[in-house]
N, C-alpha and C positions, 0 to 999 in steps of 0.2 A: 776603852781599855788600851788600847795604841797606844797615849799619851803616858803611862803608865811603864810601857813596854821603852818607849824611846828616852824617860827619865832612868830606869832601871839600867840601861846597857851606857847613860852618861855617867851614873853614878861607879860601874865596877871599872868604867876606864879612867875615873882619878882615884879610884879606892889601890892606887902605887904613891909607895911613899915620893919617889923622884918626878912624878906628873902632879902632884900636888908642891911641889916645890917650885915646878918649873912655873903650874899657874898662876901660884902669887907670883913667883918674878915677873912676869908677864903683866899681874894687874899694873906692875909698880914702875914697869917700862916695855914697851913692845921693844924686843930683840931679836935676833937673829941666832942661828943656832951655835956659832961663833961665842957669841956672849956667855949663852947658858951653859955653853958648855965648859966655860971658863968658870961661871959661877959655881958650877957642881963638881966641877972635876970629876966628869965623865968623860967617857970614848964619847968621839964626834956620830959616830953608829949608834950607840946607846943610845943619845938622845934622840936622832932624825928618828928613831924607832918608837921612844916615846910620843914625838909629835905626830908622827903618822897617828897613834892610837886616839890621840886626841881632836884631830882634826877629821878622822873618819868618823867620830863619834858626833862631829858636830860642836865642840866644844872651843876650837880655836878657828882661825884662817887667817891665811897668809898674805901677804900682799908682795909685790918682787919690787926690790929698790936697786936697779940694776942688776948686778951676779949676787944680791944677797936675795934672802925672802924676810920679810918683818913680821912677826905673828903678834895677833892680840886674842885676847876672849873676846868670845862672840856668845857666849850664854848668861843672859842676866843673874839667872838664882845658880849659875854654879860660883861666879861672882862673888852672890853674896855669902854662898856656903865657905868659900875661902876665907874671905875676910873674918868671917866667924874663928874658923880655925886658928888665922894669923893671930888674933889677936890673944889667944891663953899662950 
């Protein structure tokens, strides 16, 4: 049942419209929160806030490239649930 529980609490943390945006951007380029937050025209808080949500869930991690951090996906079938989406 666990595995159930930890699909369930990855799925309500991209069920926001703006963390579903951020992770396609992400399948399409690992970025820094600089970029995405250029791409969305959001607050720079708005976003770290969103990645927190996604990286506590398991769903992204970060890598530091000096003063920046690079995020990518790290969950295969949320992957491919995006791409599904991206693609209608």
């Amino acid at each position: 049942m666990e595995k159930f529980e930890q699909m369930s609490e990855v799925l309500k943390a991209i069920a926001h419209p703006a963390r579903l945006k951020i992770i396609a951007g992400l399948l399409k380029n690992e970025c820094n929160v600089s970029q995405i937050q250029l791409a969305l025209r959001l607050p720079q808080s708005t976003i770290s806030q969103h990645l927190k949500v996604l990286r506590n869930v398991g769903i992204i991690k970060g890598r530091r490239e000096g003063t920046k951090v690079c995020y990518k996906v790290i969950v295969k079938w949320v992957e491919v649930i995006i791409r599904i989406i991206d693609k209608e």
